[in-house]
C-alpha positions as CSV (number, residue, x, y, z in Angstrom):
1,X,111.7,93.8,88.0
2,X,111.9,98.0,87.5
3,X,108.8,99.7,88.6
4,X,106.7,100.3,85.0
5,X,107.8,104.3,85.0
6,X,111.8,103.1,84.8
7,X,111.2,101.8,81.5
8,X,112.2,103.4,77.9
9,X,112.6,106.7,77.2
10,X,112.1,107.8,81.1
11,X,114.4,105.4,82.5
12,X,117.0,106.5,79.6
13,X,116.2,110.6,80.3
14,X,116.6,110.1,84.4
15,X,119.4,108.5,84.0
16,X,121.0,111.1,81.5
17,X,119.3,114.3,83.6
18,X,121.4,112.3,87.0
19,X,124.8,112.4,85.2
20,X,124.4,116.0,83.9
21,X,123.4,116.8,87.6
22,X,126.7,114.9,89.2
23,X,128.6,117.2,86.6
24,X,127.8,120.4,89.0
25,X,130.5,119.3,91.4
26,X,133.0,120.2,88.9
27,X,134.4,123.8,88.3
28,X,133.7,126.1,87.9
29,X,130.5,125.2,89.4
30,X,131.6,123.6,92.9
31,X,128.0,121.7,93.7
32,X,129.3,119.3,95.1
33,X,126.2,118.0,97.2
34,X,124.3,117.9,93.9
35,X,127.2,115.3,92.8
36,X,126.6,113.0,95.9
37,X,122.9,113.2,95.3
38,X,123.0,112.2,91.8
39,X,125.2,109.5,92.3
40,X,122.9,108.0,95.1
41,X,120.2,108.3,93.0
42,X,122.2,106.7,90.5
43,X,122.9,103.9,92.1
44,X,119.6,103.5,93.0
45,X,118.4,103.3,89.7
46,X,121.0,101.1,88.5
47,X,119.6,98.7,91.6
48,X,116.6,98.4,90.0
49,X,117.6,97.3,86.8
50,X,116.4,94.0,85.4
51,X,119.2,92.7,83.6
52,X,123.0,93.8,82.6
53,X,122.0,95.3,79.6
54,X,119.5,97.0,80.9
55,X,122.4,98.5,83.7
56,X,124.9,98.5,80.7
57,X,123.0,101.3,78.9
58,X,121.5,103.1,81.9
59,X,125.3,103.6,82.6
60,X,126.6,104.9,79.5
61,X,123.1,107.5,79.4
62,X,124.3,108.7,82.7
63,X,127.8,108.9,81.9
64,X,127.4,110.9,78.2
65,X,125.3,113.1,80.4
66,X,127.9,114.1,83.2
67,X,130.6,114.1,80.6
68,X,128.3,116.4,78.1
69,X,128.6,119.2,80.6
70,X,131.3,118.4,82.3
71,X,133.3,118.6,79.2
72,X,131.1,121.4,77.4
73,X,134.5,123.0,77.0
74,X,135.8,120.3,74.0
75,X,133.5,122.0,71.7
76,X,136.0,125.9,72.0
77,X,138.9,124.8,69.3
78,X,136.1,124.5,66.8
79,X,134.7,127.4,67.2
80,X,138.2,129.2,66.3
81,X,137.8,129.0,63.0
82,X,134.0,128.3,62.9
83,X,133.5,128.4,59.3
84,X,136.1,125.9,58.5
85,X,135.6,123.4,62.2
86,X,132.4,124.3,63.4
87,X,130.7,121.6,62.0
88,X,132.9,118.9,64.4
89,X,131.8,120.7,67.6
90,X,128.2,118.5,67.4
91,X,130.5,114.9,67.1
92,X,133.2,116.3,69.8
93,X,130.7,116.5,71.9
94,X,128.8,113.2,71.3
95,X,131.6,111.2,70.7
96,X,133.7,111.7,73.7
97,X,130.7,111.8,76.1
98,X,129.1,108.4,74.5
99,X,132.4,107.5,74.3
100,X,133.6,108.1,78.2
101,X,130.7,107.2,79.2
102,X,131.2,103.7,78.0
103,X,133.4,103.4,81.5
104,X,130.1,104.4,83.1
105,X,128.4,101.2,81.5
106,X,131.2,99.3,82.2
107,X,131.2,100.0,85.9
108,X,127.3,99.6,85.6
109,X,127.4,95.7,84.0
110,X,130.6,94.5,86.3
111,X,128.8,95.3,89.5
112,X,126.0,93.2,88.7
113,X,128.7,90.5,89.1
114,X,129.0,91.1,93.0
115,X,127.2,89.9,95.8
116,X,126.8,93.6,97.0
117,X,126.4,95.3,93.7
118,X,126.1,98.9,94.7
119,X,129.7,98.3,96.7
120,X,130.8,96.5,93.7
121,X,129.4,99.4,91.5
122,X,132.0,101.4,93.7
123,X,134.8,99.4,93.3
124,X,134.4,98.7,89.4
125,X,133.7,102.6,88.5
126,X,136.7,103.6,90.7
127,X,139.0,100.6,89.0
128,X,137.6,101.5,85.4
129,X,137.7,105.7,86.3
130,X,142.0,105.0,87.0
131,X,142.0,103.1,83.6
132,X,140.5,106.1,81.9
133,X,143.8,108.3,82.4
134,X,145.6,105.5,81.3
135,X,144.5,103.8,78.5
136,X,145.1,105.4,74.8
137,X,147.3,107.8,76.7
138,X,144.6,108.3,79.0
139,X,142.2,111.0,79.0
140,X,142.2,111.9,83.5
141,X,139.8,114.8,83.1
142,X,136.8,115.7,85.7
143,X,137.3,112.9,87.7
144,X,134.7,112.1,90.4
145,X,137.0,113.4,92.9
146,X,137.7,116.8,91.2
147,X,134.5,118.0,92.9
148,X,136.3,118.5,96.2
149,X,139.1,120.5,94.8
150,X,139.2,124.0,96.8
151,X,137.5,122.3,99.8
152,X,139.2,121.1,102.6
153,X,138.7,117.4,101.0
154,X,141.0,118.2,98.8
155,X,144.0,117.3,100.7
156,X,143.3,113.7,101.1
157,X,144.7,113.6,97.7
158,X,147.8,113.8,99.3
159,X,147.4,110.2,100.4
160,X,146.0,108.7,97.8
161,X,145.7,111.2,94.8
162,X,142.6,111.6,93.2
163,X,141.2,107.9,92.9
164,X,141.0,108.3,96.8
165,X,138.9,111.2,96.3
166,X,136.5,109.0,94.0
167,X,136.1,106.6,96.0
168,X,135.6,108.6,98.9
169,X,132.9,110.2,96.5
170,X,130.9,107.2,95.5
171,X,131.1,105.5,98.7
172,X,129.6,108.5,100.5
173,X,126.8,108.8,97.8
174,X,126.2,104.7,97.7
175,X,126.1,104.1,101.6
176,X,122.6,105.3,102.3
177,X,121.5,103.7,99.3
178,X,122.9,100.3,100.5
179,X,121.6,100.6,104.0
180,X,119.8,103.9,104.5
181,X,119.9,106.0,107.8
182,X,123.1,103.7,109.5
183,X,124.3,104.0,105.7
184,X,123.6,108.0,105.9
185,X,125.5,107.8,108.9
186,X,128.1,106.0,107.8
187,X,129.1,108.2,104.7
188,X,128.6,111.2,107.4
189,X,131.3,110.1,109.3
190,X,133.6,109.5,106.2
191,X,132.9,113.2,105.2
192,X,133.6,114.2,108.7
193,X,136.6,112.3,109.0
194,X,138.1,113.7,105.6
195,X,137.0,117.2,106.4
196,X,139.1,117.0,109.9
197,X,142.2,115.4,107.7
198,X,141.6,118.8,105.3
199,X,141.6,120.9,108.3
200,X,144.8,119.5,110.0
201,X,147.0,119.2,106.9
202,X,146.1,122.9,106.1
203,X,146.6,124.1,110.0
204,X,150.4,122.8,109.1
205,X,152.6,125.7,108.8
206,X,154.8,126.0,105.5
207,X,158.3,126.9,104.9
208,X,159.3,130.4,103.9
209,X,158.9,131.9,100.1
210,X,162.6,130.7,98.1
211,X,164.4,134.3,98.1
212,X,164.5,135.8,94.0
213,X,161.3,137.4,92.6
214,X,159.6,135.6,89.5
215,X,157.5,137.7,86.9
216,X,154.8,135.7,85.5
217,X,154.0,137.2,82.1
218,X,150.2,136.8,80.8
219,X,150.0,138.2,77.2
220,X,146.7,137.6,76.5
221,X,146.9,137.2,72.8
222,X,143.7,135.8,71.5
223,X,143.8,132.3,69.6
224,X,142.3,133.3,66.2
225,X,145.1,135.5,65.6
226,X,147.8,133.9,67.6
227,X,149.5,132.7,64.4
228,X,148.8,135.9,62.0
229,X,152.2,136.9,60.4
230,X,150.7,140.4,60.8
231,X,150.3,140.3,64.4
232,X,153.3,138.6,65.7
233,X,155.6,141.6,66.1
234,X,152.5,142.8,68.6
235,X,152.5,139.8,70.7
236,X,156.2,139.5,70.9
237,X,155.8,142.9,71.8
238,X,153.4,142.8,74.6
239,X,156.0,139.6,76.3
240,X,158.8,142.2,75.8
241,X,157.4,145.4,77.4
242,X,155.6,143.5,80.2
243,X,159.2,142.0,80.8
244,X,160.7,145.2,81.3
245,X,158.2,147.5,82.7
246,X,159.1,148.6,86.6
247,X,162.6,146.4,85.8
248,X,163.2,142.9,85.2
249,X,162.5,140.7,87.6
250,X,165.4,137.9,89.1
251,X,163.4,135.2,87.0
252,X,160.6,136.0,84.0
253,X,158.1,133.2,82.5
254,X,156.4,133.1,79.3
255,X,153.3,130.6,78.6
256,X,153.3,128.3,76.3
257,X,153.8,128.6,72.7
258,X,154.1,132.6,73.7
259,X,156.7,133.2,71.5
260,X,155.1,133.6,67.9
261,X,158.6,132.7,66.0
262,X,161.3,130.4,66.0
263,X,164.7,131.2,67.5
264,X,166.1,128.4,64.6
265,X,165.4,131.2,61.9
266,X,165.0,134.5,63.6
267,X,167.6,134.4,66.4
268,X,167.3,138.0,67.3
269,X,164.7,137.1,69.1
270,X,167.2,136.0,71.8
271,X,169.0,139.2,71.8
272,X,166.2,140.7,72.0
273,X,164.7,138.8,75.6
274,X,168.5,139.2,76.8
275,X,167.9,143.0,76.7
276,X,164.7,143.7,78.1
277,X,165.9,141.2,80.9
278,X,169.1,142.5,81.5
279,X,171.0,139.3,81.2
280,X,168.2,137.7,84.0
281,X,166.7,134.5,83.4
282,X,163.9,134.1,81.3
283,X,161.8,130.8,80.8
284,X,159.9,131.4,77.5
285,X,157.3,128.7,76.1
286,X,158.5,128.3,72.2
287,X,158.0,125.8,69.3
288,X,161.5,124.7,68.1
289,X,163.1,122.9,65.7
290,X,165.7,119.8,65.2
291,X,166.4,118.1,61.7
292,X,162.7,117.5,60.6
293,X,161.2,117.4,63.7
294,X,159.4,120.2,65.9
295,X,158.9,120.4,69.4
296,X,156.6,122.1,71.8
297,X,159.0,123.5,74.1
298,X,160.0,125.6,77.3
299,X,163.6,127.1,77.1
300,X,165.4,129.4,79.4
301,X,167.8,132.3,77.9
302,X,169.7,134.4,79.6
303,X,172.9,136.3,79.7
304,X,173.1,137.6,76.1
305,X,170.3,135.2,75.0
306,X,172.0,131.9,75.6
307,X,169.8,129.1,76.0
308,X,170.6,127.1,79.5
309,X,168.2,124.8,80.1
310,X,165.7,122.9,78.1
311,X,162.2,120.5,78.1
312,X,160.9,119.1,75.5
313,X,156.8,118.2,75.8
314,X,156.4,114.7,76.3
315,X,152.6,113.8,76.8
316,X,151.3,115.3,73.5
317,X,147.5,116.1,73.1
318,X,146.5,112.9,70.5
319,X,144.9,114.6,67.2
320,X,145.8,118.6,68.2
321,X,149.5,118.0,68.3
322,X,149.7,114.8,66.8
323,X,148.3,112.6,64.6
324,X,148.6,108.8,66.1
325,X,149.9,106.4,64.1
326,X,151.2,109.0,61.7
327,X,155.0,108.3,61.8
328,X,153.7,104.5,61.1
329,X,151.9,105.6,58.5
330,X,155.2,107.2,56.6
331,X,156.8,104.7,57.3
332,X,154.7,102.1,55.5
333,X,153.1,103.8,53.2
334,X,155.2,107.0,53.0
335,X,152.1,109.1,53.5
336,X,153.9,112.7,55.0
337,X,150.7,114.8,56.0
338,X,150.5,113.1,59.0
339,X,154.5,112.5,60.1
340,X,156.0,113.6,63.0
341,X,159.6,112.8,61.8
342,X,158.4,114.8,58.2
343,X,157.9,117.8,60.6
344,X,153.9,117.3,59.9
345,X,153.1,117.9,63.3
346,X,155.3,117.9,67.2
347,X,157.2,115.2,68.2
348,X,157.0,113.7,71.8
349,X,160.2,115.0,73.8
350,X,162.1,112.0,76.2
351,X,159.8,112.3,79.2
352,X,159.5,113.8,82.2
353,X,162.4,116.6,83.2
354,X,163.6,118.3,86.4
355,X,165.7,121.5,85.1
356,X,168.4,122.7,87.9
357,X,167.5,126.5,87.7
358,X,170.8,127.4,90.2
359,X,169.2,130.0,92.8
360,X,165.9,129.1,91.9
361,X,166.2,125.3,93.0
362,X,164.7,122.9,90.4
363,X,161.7,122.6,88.4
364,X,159.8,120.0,86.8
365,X,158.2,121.9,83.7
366,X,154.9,120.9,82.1
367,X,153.5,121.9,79.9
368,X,149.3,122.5,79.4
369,X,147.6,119.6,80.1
370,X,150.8,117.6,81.1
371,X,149.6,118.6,84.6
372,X,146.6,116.6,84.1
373,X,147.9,113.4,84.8
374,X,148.8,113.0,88.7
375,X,151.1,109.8,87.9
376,X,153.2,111.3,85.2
377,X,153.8,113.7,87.4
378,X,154.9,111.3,90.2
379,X,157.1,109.8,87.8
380,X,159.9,112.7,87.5
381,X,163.2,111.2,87.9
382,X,164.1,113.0,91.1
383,X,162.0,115.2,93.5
384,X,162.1,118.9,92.7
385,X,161.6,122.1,94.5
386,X,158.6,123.1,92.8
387,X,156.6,122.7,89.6
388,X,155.8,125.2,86.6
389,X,153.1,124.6,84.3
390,X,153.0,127.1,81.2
391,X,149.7,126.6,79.0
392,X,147.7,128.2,76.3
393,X,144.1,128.0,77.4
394,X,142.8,130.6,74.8
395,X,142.1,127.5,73.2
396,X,139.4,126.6,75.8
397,X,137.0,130.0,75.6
398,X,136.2,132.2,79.1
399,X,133.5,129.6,80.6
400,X,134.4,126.6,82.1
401,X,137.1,125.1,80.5
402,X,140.4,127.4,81.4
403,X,138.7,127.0,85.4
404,X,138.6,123.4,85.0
405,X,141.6,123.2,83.9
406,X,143.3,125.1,86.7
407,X,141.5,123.5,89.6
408,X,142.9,120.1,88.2
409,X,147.0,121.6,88.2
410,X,145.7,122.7,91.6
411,X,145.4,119.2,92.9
412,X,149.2,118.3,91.9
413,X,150.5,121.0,94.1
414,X,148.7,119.0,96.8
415,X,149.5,115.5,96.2
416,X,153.1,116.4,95.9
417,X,153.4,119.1,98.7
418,X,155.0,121.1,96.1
419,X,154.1,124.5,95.1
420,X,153.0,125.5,91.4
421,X,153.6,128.6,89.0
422,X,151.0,128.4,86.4
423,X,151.3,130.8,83.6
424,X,148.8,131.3,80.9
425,X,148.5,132.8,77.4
426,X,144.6,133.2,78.5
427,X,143.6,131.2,81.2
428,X,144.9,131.4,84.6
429,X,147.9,132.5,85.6
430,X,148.1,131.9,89.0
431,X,150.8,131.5,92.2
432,X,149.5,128.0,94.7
433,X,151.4,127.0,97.5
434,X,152.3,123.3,98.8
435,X,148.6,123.1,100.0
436,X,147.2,123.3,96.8
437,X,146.0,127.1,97.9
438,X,145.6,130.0,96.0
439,X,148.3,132.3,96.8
440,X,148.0,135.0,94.1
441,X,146.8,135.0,90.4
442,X,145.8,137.8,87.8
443,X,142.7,138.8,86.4
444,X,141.4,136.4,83.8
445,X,141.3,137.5,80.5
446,X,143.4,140.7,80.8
447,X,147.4,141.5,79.4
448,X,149.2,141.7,82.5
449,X,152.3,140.5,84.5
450,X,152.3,139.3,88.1
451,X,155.6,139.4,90.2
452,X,155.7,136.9,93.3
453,X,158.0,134.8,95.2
454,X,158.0,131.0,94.7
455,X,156.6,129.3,97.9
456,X,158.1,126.9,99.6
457,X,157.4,123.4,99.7
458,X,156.5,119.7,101.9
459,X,158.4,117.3,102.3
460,X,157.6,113.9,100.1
461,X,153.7,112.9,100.6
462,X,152.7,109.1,100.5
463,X,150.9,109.9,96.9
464,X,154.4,110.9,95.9
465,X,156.2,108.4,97.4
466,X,153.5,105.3,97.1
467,X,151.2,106.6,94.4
468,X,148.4,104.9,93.4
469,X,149.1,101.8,95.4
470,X,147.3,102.2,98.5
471,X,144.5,103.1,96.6
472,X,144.6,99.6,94.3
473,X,145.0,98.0,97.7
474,X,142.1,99.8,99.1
475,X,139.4,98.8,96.2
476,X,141.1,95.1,96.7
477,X,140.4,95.1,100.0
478,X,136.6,96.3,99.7
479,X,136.1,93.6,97.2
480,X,137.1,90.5,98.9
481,X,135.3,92.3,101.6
482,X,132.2,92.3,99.8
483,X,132.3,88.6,98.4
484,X,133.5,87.2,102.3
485,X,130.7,89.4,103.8
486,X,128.2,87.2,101.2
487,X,129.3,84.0,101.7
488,X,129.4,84.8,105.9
489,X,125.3,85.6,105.2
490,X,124.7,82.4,103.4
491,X,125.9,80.4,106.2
């Protein structure tokens, strides 16, 4: 039975109060011993619950409480236009944290099914966390193991992405729980053992800089007047001068949606990049237009503005640039307000795209939060020389969100031993090498351009060559162990 104080609203506040507290790892923050703490005591608690229902809801409290801060950042795109949105940002925010959190609860009831069920807690929220950037086009963000990104822990995402990093994360936190001091010791030696990985793959020397100079363009335009017909000769403006200023560089990039027209009706625009370039390559992120369908795109001009190369977004954000369902709606009921193919809001491109930029080797583009998801990324149709991610964080306010953002790109550069160029409206524009490292970025929030060199890159890493696989066969494994060590005892 729980002790009497783990009853009702206390039991339902500690457990809330433990997931808010787990949410520190995260960035911008970086706690990550208060994450391992609160998910041992986590566990604990869960271990003293009287019955599955009683786990069930103790999870989901402690998950809508990590995912309430974690995620504070959901509640920005409302406050754009506050008069009209505001009043969403209260349901956001309850709604995707009760919601998330139901993986939590999940986790929570399932391990009650094991012989071990603070292992099998492990193995179930691990499972049920990889099925949460999956399911409903999956929704990968602040991941248990996100709280080692920028520590040397990071780079055992190179082996197994960043369900490895989970599970290194709940195991260390459940160990001493499960058997105290040779428990404590046990998750010690798994921290030790990833920190010595970190430190070797980083000792590993990395191939020179690809020759060219790139000139990563950071406009700054702020969101609420992004789309004002009166301001969109300014920001055009700002891209073209910070294009030009000093001379153009051998390759220029423009975030996402930077450009605040279309070239399908004013194609001066074209002529106009051609000049300030000189001919020069320029990747520019810019909505476009085929039949009755629009696209969130990134398309390279050069020469006198012709367009050479071309990617199409493919992972759309569900309800921001796309209604689900909506094409099926006009289709059987012929309701248009919500229609991709009526031009009601983008349309999915064909997938993932490697672009053969000639001197420049080749790219796989994404774009914003398609460098979220670590497996969509491993599924490009050929291995590329580096990655570029252009985005439009002004979406996101100046706290946590652009940051969080960021530090999850940062971990594809590492399981891919690939470098990334991230380019941002507002956010963080920013230069990280094969190692997932910091090489050079901008100051946040300012109108500025950045020229560098692209870094070079890794050969394949098993993440990129095996993905998620080892990892599956890993919680697998643990399992059977679990059940096998339980019947061994009753014997």
């Amino acid at each position: 039975m729980a002790e009497g104080w783990l009853t009702g609203w206390r039991r339902a506040a500690l457990a809330a109060g433990l997931g808010a507290v787990a949410a520190l790892g995260q960035a911008p923050w970086g706690f990550w011993g208060a994450t391992l703490a609160a998910l041992g005591a986590l566990v604990w608690l869960l271990g003293r619950m009287p019955d599955g229902r009683a786990a069930f809801w103790t999870g989901l409290l402690a998950g809508a409480g990590y995912f309430a801060l974690a995620l504070s950042w959901i509640v920005e795109p409302f406050l754009i236009d506050i008069v009209r949105h505001g009043w969403m940002a209260p349901f956001a925010v309850v709604g995707l944290s009760f919601g998330l959190g139901l993986f939590w609860a999940l986790a929570a009831l399932v391990a009650r099914r094991f012989p071990q069920p603070a292992l099998g807690f492990v193995v179930a929220f691990v499972a049920l966390e990889w099925l949460r950037g999956v399911i409903l086009t999956g929704f990968p963000w602040a991941m248990l193991g996100h709280v080692w990104i920028g520590t040397p822990l990071d780079q055992l995402a190179a082996l197994g992405g960043p369900s490895l990093l989970s599970l290194l994360t709940l195991l260390a936190a459940a160990l001493p729980v499960i058997w105290r001091w040779r428990g404590a010791v046990g998750s010690a030696l798994i921290l030790a053992a990833a920190l010595g990985f970190g430190f070797w793959r980083l000792d590993q020397p990395l191939p020179e800089p690809r020759p060219g100079t790139l000139r990563l363009v950071q406009p700054n335009a702020e969101q609420a007047a992004k789309w004002e017909a009166a301001r969109a000769q300014d920001f055009l403006d700002r891209l073209l001068r910070l294009t030009a200023e000093g001379g153009p560089a051998d390759l220029t990039i423009w975030p996402e949606t930077a450009v605040p027209y279309m070239l399908e009706y004013a194609p001066d625009v074209a002529g106009m990049v051609a000049a300030v370039s000189g001919g020069r390559p320029v990747a520019i992120g810019i909505q476009r237009e085929e039949g009755d369908r629009f696209y969130n795109s990134l398309r390279v001009l050069e020469g006198e503005g012709e367009e050479t190369a071309r990617y199409d977004k493919a992972h759309l954000v569900p309800f921001g640039e796309y209604i689900p369902a909506g094409d099926l709606a006009y289709d059987w009921f012929g309701l248009r307000a919500f229609a991709a193919q009526a031009g009601n809001s983008y349309s999915a491109g064909p997938g993932p795209r490697v672009l053969d930029l000639g001197p420049f080797g080749k790219v796989l583009p994404l774009i914003c939060y398609e460098a979220i998801f670590a497996r969509e990324v491993n599924a490009a149709p050929e291995r590329a020389d580096w990655m570029l991610q252009i985005t439009n964080d002004a979406w996101f306010g100046i706290r946590t969100g652009p940051f969080q953002h960021f530090a999850q790109a940062r971990l594809r550069a590492i399981e891919q031993g690939l470098p990334l160029i991230r380019v941002a409206n507002t956010g963080v524009t920013a230069v990280v090498d094969a190692h997932g490292r910091v090489v050079e970025e901008l100051p946040f929030g300012t109108m500025a351009a950045l020229d560098t060199h692209i870094p070079g890159a890794l050969p394949p890493t098993p993440y990129s060559r095996w993905g998620d696989g080892p990892v599956a066969l890993l919680l697998a494994g643990l399992a059977l162990a679990v059940f096998g060590w339980r019947r061994k005892a009753s014997h």
